[in-house]
Steps between C-alpha positions, in 0.01 A plus 500: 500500500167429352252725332129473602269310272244699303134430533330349208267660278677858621257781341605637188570944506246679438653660130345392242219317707140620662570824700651407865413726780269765360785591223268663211781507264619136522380336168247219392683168452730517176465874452813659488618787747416890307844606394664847655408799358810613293574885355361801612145450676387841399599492127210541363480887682631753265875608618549805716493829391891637506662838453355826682129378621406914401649520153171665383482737717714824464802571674482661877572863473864631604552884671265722640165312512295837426714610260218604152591148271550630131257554281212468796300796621593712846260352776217795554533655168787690579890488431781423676504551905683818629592615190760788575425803430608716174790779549470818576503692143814677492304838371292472770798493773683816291206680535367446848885606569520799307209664647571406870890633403351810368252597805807432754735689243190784549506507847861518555560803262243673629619508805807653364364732306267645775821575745655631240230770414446505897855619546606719204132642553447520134427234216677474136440280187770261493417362833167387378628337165752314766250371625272371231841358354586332786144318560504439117862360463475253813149343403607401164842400643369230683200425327492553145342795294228350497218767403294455791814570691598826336167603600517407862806649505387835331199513754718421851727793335205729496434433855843523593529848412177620634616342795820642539352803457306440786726365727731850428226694587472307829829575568473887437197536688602311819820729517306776470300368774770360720368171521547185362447363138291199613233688683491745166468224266300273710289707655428844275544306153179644402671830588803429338277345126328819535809788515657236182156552306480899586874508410446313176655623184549419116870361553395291833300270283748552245759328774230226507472475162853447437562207760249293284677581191863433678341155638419413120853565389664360780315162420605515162837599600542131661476283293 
């Protein structure tokens, strides 16, 4: 086989000559070719920042995001939100106690001792010192002898006995009238306060006298 003949005077390439075809980057004649550009083309930029971009800046809080930080002032001028409440002083419970034990400790003995006087028809000493002992003794039982107490107590004893008192002569006067005890006291009690005041003597109020006295001791007696 044969190879085909070249044509003379075949053009030379276009490297290294005039530029060929519009190329702007082919050089003059004997200008050498611009080397590659070798390394790192941005080296002259300073190197990128590493580590946590937010160093500076403190770290996120943790927990209850409206939580008061330390050291920093409550928002609004004022302290902590819903700040419970304080106790209950133990004094004040006792004696809140001992004077609603000694008015139910009032009512409940005078209630005895009016049936008794209503149904023995007659009244005697030692019933009313029960009675101012017994208001006395349970108040500072259950809530301390406190002196504000003992008072109370010495006061519901006083009404305890005029009540009983009372509440007997209900009792004699609605026999006597054959009817019931409830229309007497409920419905004549200005009848029945009048016949205790025109009845009245020196050892009534003496009765009286000594359930206040009893209620002191009885308080003392407690504790």
């Amino acid at each position: 086989m044969s190879q085909p003949v070249q044509p003379p005077n075949q053009p030379q390439q276009p490297y290294g000559g005039q530029p060929v075809d519009g190329n702007p980057y082919a050089a003059g004649p004997g200008a050498s070719a611009p080397a590659a550009p070798t390394g790192n083309p941005y080296g002259d930029q300073p190197p990128a920042p590493t580590g946590n971009p937010y160093g500076d800046q403190p770290p996120a809080s943790t927990g209850n995001p409206f939580g008061n930080p330390q050291g920093q002032p409550a928002p609004f001028g004022g302290g902590a939100p819903f700040a419970p409440a304080p106790p209950a002083s133990p004094v004040r419970n006792g004696l809140a106690i001992g004077v609603l034990v000694a008015f139910g400790a009032a009512v409940v003995a005078s209630v005895l001792y009016g049936v008794l006087l209503g149904s023995i028809e007659r009244e005697f000493g030692y019933a009313a010192v029960g009675v101012g002992f017994l208001v006395g003794f349970a108040a500072a039982k259950l809530g301390g002898a406190n002196p504000v107490t003992i008072a109370a107590a010495a006061v519901f004893s006083v009404g305890a006995v005029y009540f009983g008192q009372l509440i007997g002569y209900a009792m004699v006067m609605a026999d006597a009238a054959q009817v019931s005890f409830s229309e007497v006291f409920l419905e004549h009690f200005d009848t029945v306060t009048r016949v205790w005041k025109e009845d009245a003597d020196f050892m009534r109020y003496l009765f009286i006298a000594l359930g206040a006295i009893a209620a002191i001791g009885g308080a003392k007696k407690a504790n």
